[in-house]
C-alpha positions, 0 to 999 in steps of 0.5 A: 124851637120848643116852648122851654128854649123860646123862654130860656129853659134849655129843653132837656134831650135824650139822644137815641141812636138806634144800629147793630153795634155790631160791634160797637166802636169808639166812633159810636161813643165819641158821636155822643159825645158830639152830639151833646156838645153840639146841642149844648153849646146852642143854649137851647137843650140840655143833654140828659142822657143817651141811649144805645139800641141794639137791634135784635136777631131779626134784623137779618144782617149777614155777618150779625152776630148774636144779640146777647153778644152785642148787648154784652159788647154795648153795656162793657163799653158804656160801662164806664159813661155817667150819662149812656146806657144800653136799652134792650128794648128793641132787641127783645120784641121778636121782629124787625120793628122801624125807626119811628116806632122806636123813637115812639116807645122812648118817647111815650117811656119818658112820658110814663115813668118820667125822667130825673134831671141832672148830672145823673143819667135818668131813673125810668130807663131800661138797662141791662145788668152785664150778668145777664148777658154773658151767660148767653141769657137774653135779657127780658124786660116787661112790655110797655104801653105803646099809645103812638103805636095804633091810633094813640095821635089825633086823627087817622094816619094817611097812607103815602101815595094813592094806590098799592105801589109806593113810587120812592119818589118826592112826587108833588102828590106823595109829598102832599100826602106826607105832610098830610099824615105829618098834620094829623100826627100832633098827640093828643092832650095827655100825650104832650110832654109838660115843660121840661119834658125831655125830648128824644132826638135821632142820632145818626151818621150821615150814611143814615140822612143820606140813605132818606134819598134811596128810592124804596128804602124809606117809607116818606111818612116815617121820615116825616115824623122821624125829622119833623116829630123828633128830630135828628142829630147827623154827625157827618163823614167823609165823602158826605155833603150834609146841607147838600143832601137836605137841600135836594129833599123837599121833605128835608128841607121843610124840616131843616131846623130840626136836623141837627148838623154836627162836624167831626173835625177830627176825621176818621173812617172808622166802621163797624166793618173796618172792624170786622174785616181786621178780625177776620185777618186777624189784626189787632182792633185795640183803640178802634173799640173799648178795651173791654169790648176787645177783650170780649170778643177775643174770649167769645172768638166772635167776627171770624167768618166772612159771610157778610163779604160782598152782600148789600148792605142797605138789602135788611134796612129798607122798611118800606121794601119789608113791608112791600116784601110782606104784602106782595108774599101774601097776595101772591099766595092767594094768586097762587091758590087761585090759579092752582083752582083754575087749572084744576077746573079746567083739567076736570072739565077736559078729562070729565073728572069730579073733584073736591077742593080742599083748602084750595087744593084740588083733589080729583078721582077719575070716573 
């Protein structure tokens, strides 16, 4: 519990919910709506506002239709909301970028520019006018100063586990590591936030708390700093056991008090491909998605193909598995390079040639 609620200040909070909106739906609102009713009625935080954040065109996801689109979809359907707002941040960086470093820029963004408290949402937060994104633009907005991204924490972060492989596994020595690299990441003195510093927390679905479990999709660093630095709001679903799911985490469950539980009573199966999958047969989506949101996709004839149908839904989320990905491109690349060398040695020697190697290529002229 921070200072503010111990002495009986509610902690303002800004609630984060990062995803494709792909496209957005009502159950993508009405999680907001959970979620401040939940935080609130503790007496603890106070909801200022909520933020929506697309991911960009690199995010890879089969069936993803374009940014300008989703974000267009995402400023129609908050159009109307006093306290959400769509950020296009995360969508204009050029790259797939993690969790964590998201939650990073809005927490340094509110440190920056500073937050207005009240029935109205906030003043230093990026929004992007419904003008610019109709017309196929793609929205640009300055690039803030990011002081978490390299080194802006007290110490020097740690890698996970010992080595060049990362096992997925809750180990007794990775978990070690972890809460390690959890310990060094306290901010410095000019990174804390004052009292009455909005907090930003995770909102999620339970489909993302449970997905903490898959081995290799996760970096356990980021999960650590993502539940135990910010913290997490989990509006649960049908066919998830929450408690269940942070009880078999020891990371979790080390950090359970910051995993905000909130029960959807009114249950529904309602997804973003339930959505797409009654477009592409042509059914009607109304009441599933804000009228507004309906009518855009209908003008931009958007969701008609159906090259999403049968992939792996969780293949463009695993940050851990991007990273591995990128490191193991690069090392077989040199590998490739060096054995290509080696052949062309040996062949020389064999066949008495002369050659010269040229960036790792070699060229041989026979005597």
């Amino acid at each position: 519990m921070l200072a503010g609620a111990r002495m009986g200040s509610p902690v303002p909070v800004v609630l984060l919910s990062c995803g494709s909106f792909n496209p957005i739906t009502n159950m993508h609102l009405r999680m907001f709506e959970l979620a401040r009713d939940h935080l609130q009625a503790t007496g603890q935080y106070h909801v200022v506002q909520g933020l929506l954040s697309p991911v960009g065109d690199e995010y890879g996801k089969p069936g993803l239709v374009a940014t300008v689109h989703r974000m267009a979809m995402v400023q129609k359907a908050v159009a109307a909301s006093g306290w959400l707002s769509a950020d296009p941040w995360e969508s204009e960086q050029g790259s797939w970028l993690e969790t964590v470093r998201i939650l990073r820029h809005h927490h340094n963004r509110i440190l920056e520019e500073g937050i207005v408290l009240g029935n109205a949402a906030t003043s230093g937060v990026t929004t992007t006018k419904q003008e610019d994104l109709v017309d196929g633009s793609h929205p640009r907005g300055a690039k803030r100063k990011q002081k978490w991204e390299s080194g802006g924490c007290v110490g020097k972060r740690i890698k996970t586990v010992t080595g060049d492989e990362h096992t997925g596994n809750d180990g007794v020595e990775q978990q070690e590591q972890v809460e390690s690299a959890v310990a060094v990441m306290e901010p410095t003195g000019g990174e804390t936030a004052p009292a009455g510093q909005p907090r930003v927390m995770l909102l999620c679905g339970a489909d993302l708390l449970k997905s903490f479990q898959v081995p290799g999709l996760w970096d356990l660093a980021d999960v650590a700093e993502i539940v135990g630095r910010f913290g997490i709001v989990c509006v649960s679903r049908c066919g998830y056991d929450c408690p269940k799911i942070i009880y078999e985490s020891e990371l979790l469950w080390k950090h359970r008090n910051s995993i905000h539980l909130v029960q959807e009573w009114v249950t529904t199966e309602l997804s973003s491909t339930h959505v797409r999958r009654a477009l592409r047969r042509g059914a009607s989506v109304r009441y599933l998605v804000p009228d507004t949101v309906v009518e855009y996709i209908s003008r931009h004839g958007l969701y008609q193909s159906d090259e999403e149908e049968g992939k792996d839904r969780f293949a463009p989320l695993a940050p851990l598995a991007r990273r591995r990905q990128k490191a193991d491109g690069a090392a077989e690349t040199t590998a490739d390079v060096a054995n290509d060398n080696a052949i062309a040695e040996t062949t020389n020697r064999t066949a008495g040639t002369a050659s010269v190697t040229v960036t790792g290529v070699a060229i041989a002229a026979l005597k």
